[in-house]
N, C-alpha and C positions, 0 to 999 in steps of 0.2 A: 504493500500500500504506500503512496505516494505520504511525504510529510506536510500532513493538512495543516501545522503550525504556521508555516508559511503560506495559508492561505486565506483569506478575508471569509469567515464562515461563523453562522449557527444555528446553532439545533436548540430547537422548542425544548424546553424542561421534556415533557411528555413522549416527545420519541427518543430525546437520548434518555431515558430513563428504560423505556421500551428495549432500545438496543442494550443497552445494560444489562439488564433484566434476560435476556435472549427472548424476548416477547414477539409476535409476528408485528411486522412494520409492512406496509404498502405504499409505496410513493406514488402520488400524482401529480400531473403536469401543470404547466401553471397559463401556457399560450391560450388554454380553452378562457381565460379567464379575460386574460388582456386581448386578446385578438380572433378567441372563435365565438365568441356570445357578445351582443350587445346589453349594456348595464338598466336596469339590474338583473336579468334572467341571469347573467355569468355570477354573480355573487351568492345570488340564490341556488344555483346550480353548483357551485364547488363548498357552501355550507351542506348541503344535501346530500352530496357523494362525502362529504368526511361522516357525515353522521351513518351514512348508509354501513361504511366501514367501523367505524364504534362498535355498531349493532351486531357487526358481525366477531367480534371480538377483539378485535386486529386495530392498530394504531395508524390514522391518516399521515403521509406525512408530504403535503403539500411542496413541491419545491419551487423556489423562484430566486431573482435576485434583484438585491432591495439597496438604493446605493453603494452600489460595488462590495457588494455584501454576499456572498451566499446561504441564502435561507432555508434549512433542512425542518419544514413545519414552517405553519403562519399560523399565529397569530390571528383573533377574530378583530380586530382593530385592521392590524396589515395587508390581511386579506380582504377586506371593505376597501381600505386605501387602493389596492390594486385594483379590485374591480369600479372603481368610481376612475381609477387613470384611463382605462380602456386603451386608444391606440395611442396615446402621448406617452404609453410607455414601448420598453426596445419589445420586439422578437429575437430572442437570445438563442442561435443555436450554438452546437457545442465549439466550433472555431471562433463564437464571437465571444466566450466564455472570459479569456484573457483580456478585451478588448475592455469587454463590460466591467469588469474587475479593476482595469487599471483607468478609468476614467471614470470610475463612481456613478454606474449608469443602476437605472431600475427597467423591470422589464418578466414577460415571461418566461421562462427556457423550452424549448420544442421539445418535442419527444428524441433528438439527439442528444438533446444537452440535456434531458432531465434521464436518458438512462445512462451517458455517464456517469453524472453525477451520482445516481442509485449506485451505481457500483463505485466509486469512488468509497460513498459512507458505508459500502456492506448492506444497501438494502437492497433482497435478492427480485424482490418481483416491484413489477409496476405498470398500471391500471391507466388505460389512454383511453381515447374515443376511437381512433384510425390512425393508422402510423401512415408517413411520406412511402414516397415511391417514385418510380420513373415516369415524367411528365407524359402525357400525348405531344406528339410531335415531335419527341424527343431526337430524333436523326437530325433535325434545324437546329434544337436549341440546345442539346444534351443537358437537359436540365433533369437531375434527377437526385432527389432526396440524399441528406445527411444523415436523414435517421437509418437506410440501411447498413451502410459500413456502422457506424456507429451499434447499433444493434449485433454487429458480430462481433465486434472488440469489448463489451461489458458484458458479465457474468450475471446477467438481467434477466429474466422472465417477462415477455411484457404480453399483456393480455388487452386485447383489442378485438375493433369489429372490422378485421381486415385491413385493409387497404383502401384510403379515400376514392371514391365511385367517379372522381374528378378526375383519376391519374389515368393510366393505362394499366390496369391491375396485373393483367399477362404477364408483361415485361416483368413488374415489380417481383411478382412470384419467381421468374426465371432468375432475375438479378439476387434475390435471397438466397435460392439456391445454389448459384457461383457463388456466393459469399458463406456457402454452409450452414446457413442458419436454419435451426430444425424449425420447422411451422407446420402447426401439428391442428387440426378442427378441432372443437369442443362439440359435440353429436353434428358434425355437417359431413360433406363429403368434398363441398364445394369450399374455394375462398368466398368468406361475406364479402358484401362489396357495401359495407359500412351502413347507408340508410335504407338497405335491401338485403336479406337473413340469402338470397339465390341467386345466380346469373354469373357469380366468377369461375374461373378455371378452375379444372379438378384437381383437389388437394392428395398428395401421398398417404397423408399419416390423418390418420384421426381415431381420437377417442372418444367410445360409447357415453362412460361415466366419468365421474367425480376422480372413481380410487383410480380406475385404468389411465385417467390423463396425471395423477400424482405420481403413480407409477414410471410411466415413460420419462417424465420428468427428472424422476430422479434417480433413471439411469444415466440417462441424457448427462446431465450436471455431474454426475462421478466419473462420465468421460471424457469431458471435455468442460474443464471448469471455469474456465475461463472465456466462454464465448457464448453468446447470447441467444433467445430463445423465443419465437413468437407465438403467442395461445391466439386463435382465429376463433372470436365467439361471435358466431353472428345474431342480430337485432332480433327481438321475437317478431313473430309473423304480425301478433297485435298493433305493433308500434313500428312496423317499418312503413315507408313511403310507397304511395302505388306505383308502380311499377312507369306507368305511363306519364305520367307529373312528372315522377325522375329524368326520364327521359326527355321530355320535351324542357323542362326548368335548367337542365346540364346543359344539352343542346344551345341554347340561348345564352348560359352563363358564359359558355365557351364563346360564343360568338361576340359578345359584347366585351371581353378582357382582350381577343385580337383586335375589337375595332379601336379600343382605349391604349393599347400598348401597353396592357399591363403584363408584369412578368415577375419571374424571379420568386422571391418569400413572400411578397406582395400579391401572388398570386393564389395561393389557399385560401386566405381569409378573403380576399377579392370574389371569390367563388362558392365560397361558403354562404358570404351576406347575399347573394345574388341568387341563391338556391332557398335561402329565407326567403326575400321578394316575394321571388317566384311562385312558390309555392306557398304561401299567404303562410305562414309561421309553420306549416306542417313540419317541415324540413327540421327547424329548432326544436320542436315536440320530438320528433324519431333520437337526435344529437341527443338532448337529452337524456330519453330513456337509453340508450347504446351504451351511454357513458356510464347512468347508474349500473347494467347488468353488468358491463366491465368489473365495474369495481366490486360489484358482490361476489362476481367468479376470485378475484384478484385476491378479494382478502383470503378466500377458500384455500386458492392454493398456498398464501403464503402461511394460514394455520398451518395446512398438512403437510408441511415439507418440515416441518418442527417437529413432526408425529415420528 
């Protein structure tokens, strides 16, 4: 482990008491707050998903960075603060890490930057909404996510609902697999395609139950301990988007970011709020619920890997 002394950090009483303790900890991201939810459904929404983990036994532990700070836990004051900054604060992925740190900057960390950071502090798993991937169009723009390399270099579990429905999910699945990272269904067969439980590429590995995916897991993790791990939990049938809304709301999202020239990190949340529009809030209704089932599965597995 890297000498965190020398590095601008801390931890809420309550998860390092947790880590202490060898108590199950679950980290969550913090970009859903500043940059995937408009305030206050985002505040609302990351009170909800810590409580949801409470319930389940297991300690929330929010990560963000708060003047050049790194914050392992927030704080309900901090957490309010963040979510009232909204976009005036950074999108901190994990290369801007040093940048944020040495210029006293506040901001959310992506799911790059918040599963290093999980594996920097020893927290083994961690509960997102949709992880990055390889853009559309990507032979023009080779734009393609941080969070995959990243994901294979920390010792993380991260549990999602796939792959955002915005990217090119294909690629993304083929490029995890160049990069070896086991991605395993949670009862699917298919990759979720985040606000739709069907319709991605077919998954290698999946598990039935609960113990059969704790199981794999922690084979997985006694072979390769050091490299990272993605749980594909797709959206209940209940609460995902129909099918045809998605379609035609992405279609137009897309269309509208080429006519704007929007690109780059600018371009997820650009497509996100545009898929809200779109589809008159259903879209933030689905995000939502995705993000609490995440974190109920999340906290599960991070109990049982302690059993």
């Amino acid at each position: 482990m890297k000498n965190l002394a020398t590095i601008p950090h801390s931890i809420t009483e309550e998860v390092s008491e947790a880590i202490e303790k060898g108590k199950p900890v679950l980290a969550l991201e913090s970009t859903i707050i500043t940059h995937g939810m408009p305030y206050p459904d985002n505040g609302e929404l990351a009170r909800e998903v810590e409580n949801v983990v409470r319930k389940e036994g297991v300690t929330p532990a929010t990560i963000a960075v708060i003047d050049g700070v790194i914050q392992i836990g927030l704080d309900p004051l901090t957490l309010e603060k963040l979510a009232q900054s909204g976009k005036q604060s950074y999108k901190i992925s994990r290369k801007d890490l040093g940048y944020a740190l040495g210029k006293g900057l506040t901001g959310g960390t992506t799911v790059a930057a918040t599963t290093f950071l999980s594996g920097l502090f020893g927290i083994k798993v961690f509960a997102t909404g949709g992880i990055g991937g390889v853009h559309r169009g990507v032979s023009e723009t080779l734009d393609i996510s941080a969070d995959l390399k990243a994901v294979s270099e920390s010792p993380v579990i991260v549990v999602c609902a796939g792959a955002k429905s915005i990217l090119d999910v294909p690629k993304t699945l083929e490029a995890l697999e160049t990069l070896n990272v086991m991605v395993i269904g949670y009862q699917t067969k298919t990759m979720p395609l985040f606000y739709l439980s069907k319709g991605g590429p077919k998954l290698d590995l999946k598990a039935d139950s609960l113990k059969e995916l704790i199981s794999c897991l922690k084979f997985q993790r006694s072979l390769f301990s050091k490299e990272g791990i993605v749980v594909a939990n797709p959206i209940s049938k209940e609460q995902e988007l129909d099918s045809e809304l998605h379609h035609k709301a992405l279609s137009q999202g897309l269309s509208d970011a080429k006519r704007l020239g929007v690109e780059g990190k600018e371009l997820t949340p650009f497509l996100l709020q545009k898929m809200t529009e779109l589809t008159k809030g259903k879209s933030l209704q689905s995000n939502k619920s995705l993000i609490l089932n995440n974190a109920k599965l999340g906290s599960r597995i991070a109990k049982e890997l302690l059993s």
